[in-house]
Wavefront OBJ file of the C-alpha trace (Angstrom):
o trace
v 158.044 124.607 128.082
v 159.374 121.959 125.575
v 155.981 122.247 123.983
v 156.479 125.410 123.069
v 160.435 125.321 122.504
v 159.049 122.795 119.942
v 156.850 125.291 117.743
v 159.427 127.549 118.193
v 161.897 125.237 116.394
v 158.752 124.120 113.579
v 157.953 127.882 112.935
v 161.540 128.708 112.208
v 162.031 126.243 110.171
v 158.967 127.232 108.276
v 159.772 130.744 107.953
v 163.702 129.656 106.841
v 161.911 127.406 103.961
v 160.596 130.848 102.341
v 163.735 132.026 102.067
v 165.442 128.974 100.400
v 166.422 129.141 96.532
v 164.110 127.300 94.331
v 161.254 127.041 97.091
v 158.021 127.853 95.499
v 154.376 127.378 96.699
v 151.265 126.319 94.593
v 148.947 129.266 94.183
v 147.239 130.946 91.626
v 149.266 133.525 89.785
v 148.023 137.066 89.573
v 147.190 138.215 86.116
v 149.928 139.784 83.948
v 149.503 143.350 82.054
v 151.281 143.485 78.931
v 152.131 146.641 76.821
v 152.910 146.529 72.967
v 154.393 149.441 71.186
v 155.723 149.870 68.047
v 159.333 150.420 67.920
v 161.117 151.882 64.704
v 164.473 150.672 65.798
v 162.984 146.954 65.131
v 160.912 147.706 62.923
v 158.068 145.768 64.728
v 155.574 145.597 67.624
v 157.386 145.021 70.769
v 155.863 143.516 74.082
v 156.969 144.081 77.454
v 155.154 142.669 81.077
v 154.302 145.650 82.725
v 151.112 148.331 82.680
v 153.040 151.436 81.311
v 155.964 150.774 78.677
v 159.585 151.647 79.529
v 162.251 152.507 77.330
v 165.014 151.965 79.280
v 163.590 147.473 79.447
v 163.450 144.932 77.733
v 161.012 144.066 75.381
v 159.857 140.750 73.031
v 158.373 140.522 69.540
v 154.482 139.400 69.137
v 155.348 135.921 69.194
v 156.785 136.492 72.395
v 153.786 137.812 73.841
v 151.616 134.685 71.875
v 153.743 132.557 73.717
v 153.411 133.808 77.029
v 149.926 135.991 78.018
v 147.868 133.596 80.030
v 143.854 133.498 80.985
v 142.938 136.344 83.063
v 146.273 138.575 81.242
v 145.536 142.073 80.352
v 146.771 143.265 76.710
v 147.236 147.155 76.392
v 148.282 148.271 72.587
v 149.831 151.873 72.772
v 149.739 152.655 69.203
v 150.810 156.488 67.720
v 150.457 158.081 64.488
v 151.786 156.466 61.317
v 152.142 152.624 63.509
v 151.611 149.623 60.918
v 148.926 147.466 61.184
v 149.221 144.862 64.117
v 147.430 141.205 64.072
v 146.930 139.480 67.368
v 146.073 135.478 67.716
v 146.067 133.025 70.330
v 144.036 131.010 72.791
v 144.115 132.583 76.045
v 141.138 134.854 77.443
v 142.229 138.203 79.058
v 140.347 140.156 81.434
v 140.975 143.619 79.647
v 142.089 144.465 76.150
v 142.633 148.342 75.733
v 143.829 150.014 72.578
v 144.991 153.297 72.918
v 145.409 155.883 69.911
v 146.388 153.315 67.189
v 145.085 154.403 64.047
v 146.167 151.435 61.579
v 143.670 148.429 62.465
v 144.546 146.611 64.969
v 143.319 143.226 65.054
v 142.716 140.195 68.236
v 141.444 136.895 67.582
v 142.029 135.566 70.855
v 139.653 133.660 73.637
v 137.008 135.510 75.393
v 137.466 138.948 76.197
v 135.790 140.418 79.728
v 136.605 144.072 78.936
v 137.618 145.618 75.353
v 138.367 149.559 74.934
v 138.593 151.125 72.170
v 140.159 154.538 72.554
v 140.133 157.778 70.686
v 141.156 157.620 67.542
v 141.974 153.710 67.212
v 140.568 151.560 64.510
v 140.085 147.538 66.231
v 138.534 144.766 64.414
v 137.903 142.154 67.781
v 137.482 138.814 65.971
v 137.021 136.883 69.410
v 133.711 136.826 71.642
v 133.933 139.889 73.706
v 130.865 140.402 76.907
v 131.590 144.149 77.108
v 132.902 146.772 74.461
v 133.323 150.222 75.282
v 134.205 152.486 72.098
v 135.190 156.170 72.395
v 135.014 159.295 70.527
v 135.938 159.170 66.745
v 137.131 155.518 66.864
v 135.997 152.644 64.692
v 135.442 149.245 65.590
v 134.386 146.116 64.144
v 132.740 143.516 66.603
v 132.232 139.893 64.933
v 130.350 137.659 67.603
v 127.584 138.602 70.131
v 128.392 140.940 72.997
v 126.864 141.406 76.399
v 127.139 145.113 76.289
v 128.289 147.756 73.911
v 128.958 151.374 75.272
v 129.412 154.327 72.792
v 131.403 157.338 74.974
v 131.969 160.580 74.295
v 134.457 162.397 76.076
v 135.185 164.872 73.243
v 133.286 164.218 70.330
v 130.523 161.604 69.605
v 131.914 160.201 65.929
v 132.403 156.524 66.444
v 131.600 153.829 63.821
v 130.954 150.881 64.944
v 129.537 147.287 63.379
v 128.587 144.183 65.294
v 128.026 140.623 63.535
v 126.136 139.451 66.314
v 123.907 139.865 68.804
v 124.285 142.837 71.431
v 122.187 142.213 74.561
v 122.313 145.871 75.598
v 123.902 149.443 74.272
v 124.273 152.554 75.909
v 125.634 155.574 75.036
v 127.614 157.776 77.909
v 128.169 161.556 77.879
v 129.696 163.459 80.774
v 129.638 159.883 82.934
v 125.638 159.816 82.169
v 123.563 157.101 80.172
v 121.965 159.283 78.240
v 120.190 156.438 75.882
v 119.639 152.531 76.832
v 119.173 149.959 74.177
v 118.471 146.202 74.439
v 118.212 143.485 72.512
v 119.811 144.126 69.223
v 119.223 141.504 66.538
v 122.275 139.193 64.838
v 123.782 141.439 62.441
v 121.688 144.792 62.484
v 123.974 146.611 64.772
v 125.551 149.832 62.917
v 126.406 153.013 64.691
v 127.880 155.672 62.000
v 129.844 158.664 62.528
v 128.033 157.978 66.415
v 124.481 157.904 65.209
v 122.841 154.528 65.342
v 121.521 153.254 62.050
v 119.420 150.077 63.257
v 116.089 150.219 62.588
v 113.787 150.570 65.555
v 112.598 147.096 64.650
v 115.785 145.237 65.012
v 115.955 146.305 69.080
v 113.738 147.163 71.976
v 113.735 150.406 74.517
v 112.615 147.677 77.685
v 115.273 145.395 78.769
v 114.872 142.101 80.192
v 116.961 140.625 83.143
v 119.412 139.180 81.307
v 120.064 141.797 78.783
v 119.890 144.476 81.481
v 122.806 142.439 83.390
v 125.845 144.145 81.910
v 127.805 146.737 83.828
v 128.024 150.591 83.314
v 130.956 152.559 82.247
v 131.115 155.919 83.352
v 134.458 156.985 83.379
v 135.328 159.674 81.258
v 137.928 158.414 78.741
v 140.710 156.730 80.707
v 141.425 153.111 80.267
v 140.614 150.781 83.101
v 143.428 148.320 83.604
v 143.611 146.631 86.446
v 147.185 146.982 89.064
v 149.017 143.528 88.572
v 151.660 142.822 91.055
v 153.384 139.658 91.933
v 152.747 138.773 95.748
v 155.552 136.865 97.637
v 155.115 133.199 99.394
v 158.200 134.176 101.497
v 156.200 137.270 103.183
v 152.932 135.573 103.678
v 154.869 132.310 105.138
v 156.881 135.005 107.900
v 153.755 136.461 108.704
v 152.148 133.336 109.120
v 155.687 132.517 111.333
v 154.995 135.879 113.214
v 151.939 135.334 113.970
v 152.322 131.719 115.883
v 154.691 133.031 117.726
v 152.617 135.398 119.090
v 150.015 133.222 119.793
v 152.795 130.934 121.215
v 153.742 133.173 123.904
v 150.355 134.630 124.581
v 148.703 130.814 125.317
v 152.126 130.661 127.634
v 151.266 133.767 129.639
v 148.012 132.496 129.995
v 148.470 129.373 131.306
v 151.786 130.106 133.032
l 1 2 3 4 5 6 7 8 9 10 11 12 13 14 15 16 17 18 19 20 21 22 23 24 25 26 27 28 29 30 31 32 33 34 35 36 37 38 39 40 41 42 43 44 45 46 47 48 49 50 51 52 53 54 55 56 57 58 59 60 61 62 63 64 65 66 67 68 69 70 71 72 73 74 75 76 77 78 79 80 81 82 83 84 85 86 87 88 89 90 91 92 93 94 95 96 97 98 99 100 101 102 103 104 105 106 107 108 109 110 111 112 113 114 115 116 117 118 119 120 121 122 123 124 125 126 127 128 129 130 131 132 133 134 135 136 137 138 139 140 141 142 143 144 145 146 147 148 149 150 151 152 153 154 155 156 157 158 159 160 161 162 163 164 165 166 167 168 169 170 171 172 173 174 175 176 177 178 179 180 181 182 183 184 185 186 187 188 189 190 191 192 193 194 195 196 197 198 199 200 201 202 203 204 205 206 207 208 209 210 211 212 213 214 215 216 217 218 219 220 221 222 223 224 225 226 227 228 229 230 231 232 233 234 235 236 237 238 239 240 241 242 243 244 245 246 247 248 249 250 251 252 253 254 255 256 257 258
């Protein structure tokens, strides 16, 4: 019995911890999504951490953003008609980088990127090393270092230009959800697709891919970003469950053993 009126005390105590001000654990933070939208009241890009922008919060300038996004942060840009020209740079590799609709160049120098999409209608220039590029529609996009895996998709028209520097270990272009051509090994600097015809020649790439060029994943969703949820997960919950859940054990052992 004092056994247990002992745990009972500890586990209370632990569970009262989570609750204190200032009381913080060390784990790994989740990733962060960031939106940036022009706004004409500041006459600049604004930034705000969350997956869908709201006018009714807060926001930061681009520095604030440079300052803040992290490794493993996900960058959407939510351009419109008529936005200026916006130039990204800093050190941190994000998971997903997503431009939607901005048809001024948008540019990211950044570390690597896992995921880059380049919506309809958006003109990107990714200066950074990117694995996986997917470009849409009529959009244009300029890829400087070597990439794991380009995919062209159309989910109204197929009219994309797009130009790699590089290397491209694999590109595929996607109708309907469906790989409807698979390309590997694409020399340093002979990738062109124009107006969403590709203009390497035949010599520059091969039909047969090897393992590693054949590693990259498939995109087959039919023009909507992927973003991944974010959320924030609480120490305080976790450490009551934990609480909750030696007490329960607690009094089972006693009823056992009673």
């Amino acid at each position: 019995m004092k056994a247990l009126k002992k745990l009972l005390v500890t586990v209370a105590a632990i569970a009262g911890m989570a609750f204190l001000p200032g009381f913080t654990m060390t784990a790994k933070a989740a990733p962060t999504t960031y939106t940036l939208k022009y706004v004409p009241a500041y006459s600049e890009w604004r930034a705000q951490p969350l997956a869908n922008w709201d006018e009714g919060a807060g926001s930061g300038n681009v520095g604030y953003l440079e300052v803040n996004v992290k490794d493993g942060d996900v960058v959407i840009v939510q351009g419109g008609s008529g936005d200026p020209a916006l130039n990204l740079k800093f050190s941190a590799s994000l998971s997903n980088f997503t431009v939607i609709a901005a048809t001024n160049y948008v540019t990211i120098e950044s570390g690597e990127i896992t995921d880059a999409y380049v919506l309809k209608g958006s003109v990107v220039d990714l200066k950074g090393k990117c694995k996986n590029v997917y470009v849409y529609d009529n959009s244009v996009c300029n890829v400087r270092q070597d990439a794991d895996l380009i995919q062209l998709v159309k989910s109204s028209s197929l009219e994309m230009n797009v130009l790699a520097n590089g290397t491209v270990a694999r590109c595929q272009f996607v109708e309907n959800g469906n790989v409807t051509k698979d390309l590997y090994s694409f020399a340093k600097d002979t990738f062109r697709v124009e107006k969403g015809a590709l203009k390497t020649a035949a010599s520059s790439y091969s039909t047969t891919g090897t393992a590693a060029s054949a590693s990259g994943k498939t995109q087959t969703t039919n023009g909507a970003a992927v973003s991944p949820k974010t959320g924030e997960s609480s120490h305080a919950i976790w450490l009551f469950a934990i609480a909750v859940i030696c007490l329960a054990g607690a009094f089972a052992s006693k009823k056992k053993f009673a």
